[in-house]
N, C-alpha and C positions, 0 to 999 in steps of 0.2 A: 667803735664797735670792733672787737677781736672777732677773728672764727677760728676755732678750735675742732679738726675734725681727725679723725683715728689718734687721737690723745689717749696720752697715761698720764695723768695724774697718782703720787703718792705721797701723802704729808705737807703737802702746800696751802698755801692760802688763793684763793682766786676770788677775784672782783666780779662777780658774775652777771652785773649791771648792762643792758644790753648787749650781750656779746652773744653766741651760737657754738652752742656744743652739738657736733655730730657724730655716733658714734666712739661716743670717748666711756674710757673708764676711771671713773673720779674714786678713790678709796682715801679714807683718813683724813678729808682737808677742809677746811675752813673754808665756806662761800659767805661772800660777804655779798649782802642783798641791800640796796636803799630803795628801790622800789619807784628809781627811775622810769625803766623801762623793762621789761621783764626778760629773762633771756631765752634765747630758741633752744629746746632740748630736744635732739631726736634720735632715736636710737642709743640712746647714754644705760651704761651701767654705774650708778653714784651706789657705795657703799660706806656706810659710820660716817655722815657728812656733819659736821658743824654749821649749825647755819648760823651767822652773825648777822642779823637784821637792823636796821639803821633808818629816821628820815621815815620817808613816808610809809615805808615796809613794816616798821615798828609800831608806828602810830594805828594801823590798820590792826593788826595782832592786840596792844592798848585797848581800840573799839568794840571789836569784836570779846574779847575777853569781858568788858563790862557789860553790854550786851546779854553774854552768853550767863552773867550770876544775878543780871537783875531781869530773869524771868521770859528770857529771847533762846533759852537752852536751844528747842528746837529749829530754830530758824539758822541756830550757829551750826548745830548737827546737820545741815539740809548742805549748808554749803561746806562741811568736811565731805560728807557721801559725794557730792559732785566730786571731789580730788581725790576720794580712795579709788575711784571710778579707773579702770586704764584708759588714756589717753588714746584716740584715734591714731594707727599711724605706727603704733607701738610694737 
């Protein structure tokens, strides 16, 4: 696990697989997710981010997508609102 804290990121790729961003500002880059283990974000500014999903991260996105056109719309909506929601802390 990396920690990343008053980082600039610009135009990079980053493995964002367990690691801990504090206070960073991530602009233009490529996070690559497999959905090991999630990473700690606190106090981040992430702008135009790429997300590359992978592994178990994808397959969840997969479910949920089938899910969501074979008549689960609102239960897939239920848990978007949890994440447009700001984060405690924020």
């Amino acid at each position: 696990m990396a920690s990343h804290t008053l980082c600039k990121y610009t135009g990079i790729s980053l493995d964002a697989d367990q690691d801990s961003f504090q206070r960073c500002h991530i602009t233009d880059c490529e996070l690559f997710f497999n959905g090991s283990k999630p990473p700690e974000v606190s106090q981040c500014r992430i702008l135009r981010p790429r997300l590359k999903l992978s592994g178990p991260a994808e397959n969840t996105i997969r479910f949920l997508a089938a899910i969501y056109h074979s008549g689960g719309a609102d239960e897939v909506e239920e848990i978007l609102e949890k994440i447009r929601k700001v984060p405690p802390g924020s």
